[in-house]
N, C-alpha and C positions, 0 to 999 in steps of 0.2 A: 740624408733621407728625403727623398721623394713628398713634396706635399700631398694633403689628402684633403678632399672636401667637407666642409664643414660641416652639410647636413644632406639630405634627401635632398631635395630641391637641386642644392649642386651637381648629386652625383648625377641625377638624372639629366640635365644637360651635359654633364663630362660623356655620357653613354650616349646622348644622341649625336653630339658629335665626333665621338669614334665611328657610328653606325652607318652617320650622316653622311659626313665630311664639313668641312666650313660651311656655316649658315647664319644668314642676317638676324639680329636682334630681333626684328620683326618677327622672322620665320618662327624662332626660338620661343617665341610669345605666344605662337599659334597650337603648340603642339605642348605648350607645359599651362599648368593651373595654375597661374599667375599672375599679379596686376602687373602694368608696364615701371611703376616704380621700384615692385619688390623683382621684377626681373631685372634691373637693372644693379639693383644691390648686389642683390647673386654675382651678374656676371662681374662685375668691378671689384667683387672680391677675389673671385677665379683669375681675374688679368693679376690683381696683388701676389697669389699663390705660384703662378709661372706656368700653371699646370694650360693656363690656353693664352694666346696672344690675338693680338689685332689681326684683320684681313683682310685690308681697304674696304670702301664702299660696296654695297651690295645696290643691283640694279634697282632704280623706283617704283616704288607701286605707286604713284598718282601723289604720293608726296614729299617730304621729307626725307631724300635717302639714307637709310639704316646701314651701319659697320656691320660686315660679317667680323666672326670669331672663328678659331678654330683649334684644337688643339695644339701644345707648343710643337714646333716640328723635332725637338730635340729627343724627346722623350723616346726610348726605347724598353721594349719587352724581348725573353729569353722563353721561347717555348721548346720542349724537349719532351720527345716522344720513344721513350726505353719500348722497345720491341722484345720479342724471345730472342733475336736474332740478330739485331741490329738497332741503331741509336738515332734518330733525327733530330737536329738541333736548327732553328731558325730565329734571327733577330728580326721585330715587326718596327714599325710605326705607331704612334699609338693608334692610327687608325686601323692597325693591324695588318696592313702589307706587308709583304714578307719581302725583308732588303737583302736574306743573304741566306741561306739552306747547305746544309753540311748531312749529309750520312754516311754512316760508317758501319762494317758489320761488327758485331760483338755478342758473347751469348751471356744473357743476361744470369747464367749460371755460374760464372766465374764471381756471381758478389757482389756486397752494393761498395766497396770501395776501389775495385778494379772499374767497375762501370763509370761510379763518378768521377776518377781519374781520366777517362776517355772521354767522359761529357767537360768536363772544364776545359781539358786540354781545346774538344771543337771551338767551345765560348771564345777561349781565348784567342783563335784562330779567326773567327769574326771581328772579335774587336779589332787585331791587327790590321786585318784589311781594311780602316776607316770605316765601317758601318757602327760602332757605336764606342763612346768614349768611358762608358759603364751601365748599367744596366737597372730600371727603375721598378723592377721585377721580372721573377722567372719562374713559369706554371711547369710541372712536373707529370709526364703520364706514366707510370709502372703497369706492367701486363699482368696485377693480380688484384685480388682487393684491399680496398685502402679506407683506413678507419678515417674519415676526411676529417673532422676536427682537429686533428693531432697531426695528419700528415703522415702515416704510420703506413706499413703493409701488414696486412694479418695473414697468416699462415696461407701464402702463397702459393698453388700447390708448382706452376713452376719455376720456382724461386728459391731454391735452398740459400739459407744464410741472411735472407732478407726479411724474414717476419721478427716485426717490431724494431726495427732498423730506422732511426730519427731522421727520415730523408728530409725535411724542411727544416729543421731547426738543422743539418749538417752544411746542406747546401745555401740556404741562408747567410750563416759564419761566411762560407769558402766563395761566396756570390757579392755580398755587401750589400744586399737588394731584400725586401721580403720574397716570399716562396710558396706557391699553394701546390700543391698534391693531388690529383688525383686517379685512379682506375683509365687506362688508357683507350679504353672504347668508349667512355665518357667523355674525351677528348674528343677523339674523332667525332662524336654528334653532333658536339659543341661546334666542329673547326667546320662543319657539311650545314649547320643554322647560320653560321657568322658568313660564309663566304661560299657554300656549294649548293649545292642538291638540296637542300631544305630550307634555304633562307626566306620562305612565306610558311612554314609551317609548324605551327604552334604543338602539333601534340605528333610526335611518330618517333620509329623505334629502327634505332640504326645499329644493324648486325655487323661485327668484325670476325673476320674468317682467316686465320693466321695460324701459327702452330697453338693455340688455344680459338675457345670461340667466346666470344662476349656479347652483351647487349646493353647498348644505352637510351636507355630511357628518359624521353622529352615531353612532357605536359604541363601545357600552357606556356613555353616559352622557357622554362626551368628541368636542368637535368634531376630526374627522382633519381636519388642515393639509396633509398631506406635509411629508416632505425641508424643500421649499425653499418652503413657503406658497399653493402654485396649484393642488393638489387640491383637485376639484371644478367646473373651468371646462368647464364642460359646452358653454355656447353656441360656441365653437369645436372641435366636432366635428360632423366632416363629413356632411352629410343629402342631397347633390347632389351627383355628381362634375362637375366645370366650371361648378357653377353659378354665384350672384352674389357678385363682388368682397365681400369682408367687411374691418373695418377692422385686421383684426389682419394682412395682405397676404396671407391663404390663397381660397379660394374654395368658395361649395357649404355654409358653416359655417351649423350651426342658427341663430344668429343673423340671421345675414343673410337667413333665411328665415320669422322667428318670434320676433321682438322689439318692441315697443312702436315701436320705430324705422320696423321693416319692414312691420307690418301699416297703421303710418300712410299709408306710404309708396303699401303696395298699391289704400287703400282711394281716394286720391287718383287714383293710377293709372286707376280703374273709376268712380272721376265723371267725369272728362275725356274718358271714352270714351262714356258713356252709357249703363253698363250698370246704375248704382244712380242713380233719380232722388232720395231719400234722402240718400244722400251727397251728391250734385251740389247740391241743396238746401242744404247744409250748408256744402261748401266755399265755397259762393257770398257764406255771411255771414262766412267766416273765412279768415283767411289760408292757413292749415295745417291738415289733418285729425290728428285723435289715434285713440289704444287708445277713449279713452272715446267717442268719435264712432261706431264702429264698433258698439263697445257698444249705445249707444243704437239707432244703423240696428237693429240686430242684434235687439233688445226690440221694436221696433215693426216685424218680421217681412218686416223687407230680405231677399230671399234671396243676394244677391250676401256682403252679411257675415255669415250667417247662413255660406255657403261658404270664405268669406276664415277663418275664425277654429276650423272643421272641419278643413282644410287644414294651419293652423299647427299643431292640436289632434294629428293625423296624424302630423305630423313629431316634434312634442315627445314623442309618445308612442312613437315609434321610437328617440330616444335613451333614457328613460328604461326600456325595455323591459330594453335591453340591461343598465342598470345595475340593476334590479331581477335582472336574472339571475346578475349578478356578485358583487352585494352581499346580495343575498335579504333586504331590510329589513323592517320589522314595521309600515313606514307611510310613507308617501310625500305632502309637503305643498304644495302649491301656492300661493304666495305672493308681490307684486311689483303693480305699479300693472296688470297685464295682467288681474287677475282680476275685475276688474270684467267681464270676459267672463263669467263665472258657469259656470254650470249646461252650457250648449253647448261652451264649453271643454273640462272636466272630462269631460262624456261620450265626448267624443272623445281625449279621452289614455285613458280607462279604457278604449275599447271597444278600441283598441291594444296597453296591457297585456297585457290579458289576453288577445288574444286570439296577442299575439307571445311571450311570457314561458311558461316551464313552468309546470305545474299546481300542480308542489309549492310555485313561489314566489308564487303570487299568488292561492290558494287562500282564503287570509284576508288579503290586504292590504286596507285600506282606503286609496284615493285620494282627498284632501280638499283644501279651500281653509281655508289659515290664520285663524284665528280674532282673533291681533290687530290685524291692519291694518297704517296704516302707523307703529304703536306696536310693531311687533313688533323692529323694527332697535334703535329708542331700549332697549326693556327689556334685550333680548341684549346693548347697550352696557354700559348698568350690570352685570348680570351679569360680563360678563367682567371690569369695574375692580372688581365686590367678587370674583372669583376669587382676582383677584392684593392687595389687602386684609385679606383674611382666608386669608390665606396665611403664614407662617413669613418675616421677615423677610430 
């Protein structure tokens, strides 16, 4: 079992040099509330724990040159990112670099025991190829909500078989590692603070747009869960009074109107009619239309998807209005297999904002698409398992 630090003080330099990287005692001294004797205790007991090692001299400041430190390079984290559709699996460092990236498709409706069968089999396809010899934890994202203390999914609407399914205490056994859990758009905000698009920003609200839609929310540097773990499910709030059956049994739900699921749905709907030869073209060589199909119409200047994707752009920017009015964030991220929309997307949520939201809150927001892709879930994973690692045992 992995050591753990002894107190606060520890954990807090285990985290700044994940965040860090190697840095001199000195440095360490500057940025923690510490005398130079009792930081010295500290680190000389983290060098006895294994959890950080030596890292020759660090350059002089005028006198006595100080030992950088830094984390052990051995340590490894398992982040994994359950989609509706597909699985990402990555091994980090502990500074969270990502040594090695697996995805595979899989529809998360086949079970939580065919899915973890396919997530261990990737793990252990990692460790194979020398990236790590076992694993000193592995964060978990699932695409529904998750009662976090327990590690649980609660009645996931698309999830069948997976509510109340012990995914950390299962995968923990079948891991040898501990295991944290949680809501996979919580991840992703996590993985867009630690290493993308938001790593200067303390409070903002990063949107995943996939066959569901989610939101995770970030103030003050900490993901809000809520109460009971389902803060932030934005795709079930209502953008149509009577509109389309949605699967959670409500009607009218942004999702149902603006999801990976639904724009499929729509764009099928409008070849069968004949109003996009483009799509009609498309569906002809494939069974099913996608996000990405749409996309494409969309680049090569279909105006039916070019509508379709304005439309959804329209509504998502009327929920998020509200919650930029609510929450008055410092950044708002767009993120989720939907953004292969791009550019036409984002215009259309921005020209909403801004033009629905007060002056005071959106006067400097910046509206963007996430910067790690679909690496962003896998890092937020890790992150969250070295949260709870370099935490006070």
């Amino acid at each position: 079992m992995t050591a753990r630090p002894e107190n606060a003080h520890q954990a807090r330099l285990l985290r700044l040099l994940r965040d860090n990287g190697s840095n001199s005692r000195a440095q360490l001294g500057d940025l923690v509330d510490l005398s130079r004797s009792k930081l010295a205790v500290e680190v000389d007991r983290l060098l006895e724990t294994g959890l950080v090692v030596a890292d020759g001299l660090a350059p002089s400041r005028g006198g006595r040159r100080s030992h950088n430190i830094r984390l052990a390079p051995t340590l490894r984290f398992l982040g994994v990112d359950i989609g509706a559709t597909s699985i990402d699996v990555a091994v980090t460092n502990a500074e969270l670099e990502v040594l090695g990236h697996l995805n595979q498709p899989m529809d998360v409706r086949e079970g939580p025991v065919a899915v973890f069968e396919q997530v261990l089999s990737m793990a252990a396809k990692l460790r194979a190829s020398g990236l790590a010899e076992g694993f000193d934890g592995a964060g978990i994202g699932v695409p529904g909500p998750v009662r976090f203390p327990e590690g649980v999914p609660v009645a996931p609407p698309i999830m069948p078989g997976w509510d109340g399914f012990p995914v950390r205490e299962a995968l923990s056994q079948e891991l040898g590692c501990p295991v944290m859990v949680d809501n996979d758009v919580n991840l992703m905000a996590m993985g867009e603070m630690h290493a993308g698009v938001a790593r200067s920003v303390g409070d903002f609200l990063c949107v995943k747009i996939g066959t569901g839609i989610g939101c995770g929310i970030v103030a003050g540097g900490e993901v809000h869960r809520g109460v009971t773990g389902s803060a932030g499910d934005i795709g079930h709030i209502q953008v149509e009074p009577e509109g389309r059956a949605c699967v959670c049994g409500n009607r009218g739900c942004l999702e149902a109107h603006f999801s990976g699921a639904a724009l499929a749905g729509d764009a099928e709907q409008a070849a069968r009619e004949g109003r996009s030869a483009h799509l009609a073209a498309r569906l002809e060589t494939a069974e099913r239309l996608t996000a990405e199909d749409v996309s494409a119409a969309a680049a090569a200047g279909d105006p039916v998807a070019l509508e379709l994707i304005r439309a959804g752009g329209k509504r998502l920017g009327q929920v998020i209005a509200g919650l930029v009015s609510f929450f008055n964030p410092g950044l708002v991220v767009i993120g989720g297999g939907v953004t292969g929309l791009g550019h036409t997307l984002l215009a259309s949520v921005r020209t909403q904002v801004y033009r629905q939201s007060l002056p005071l809150a959106t006067g400097n927001l910046p509206i963007v698409l996430g910067e790690l892709g679909p690496a962003a879930g896998a890092i937020g994973a890790a992150r969250l398992i070295s949260d709870h690692v370099f935490s006070p045992a």
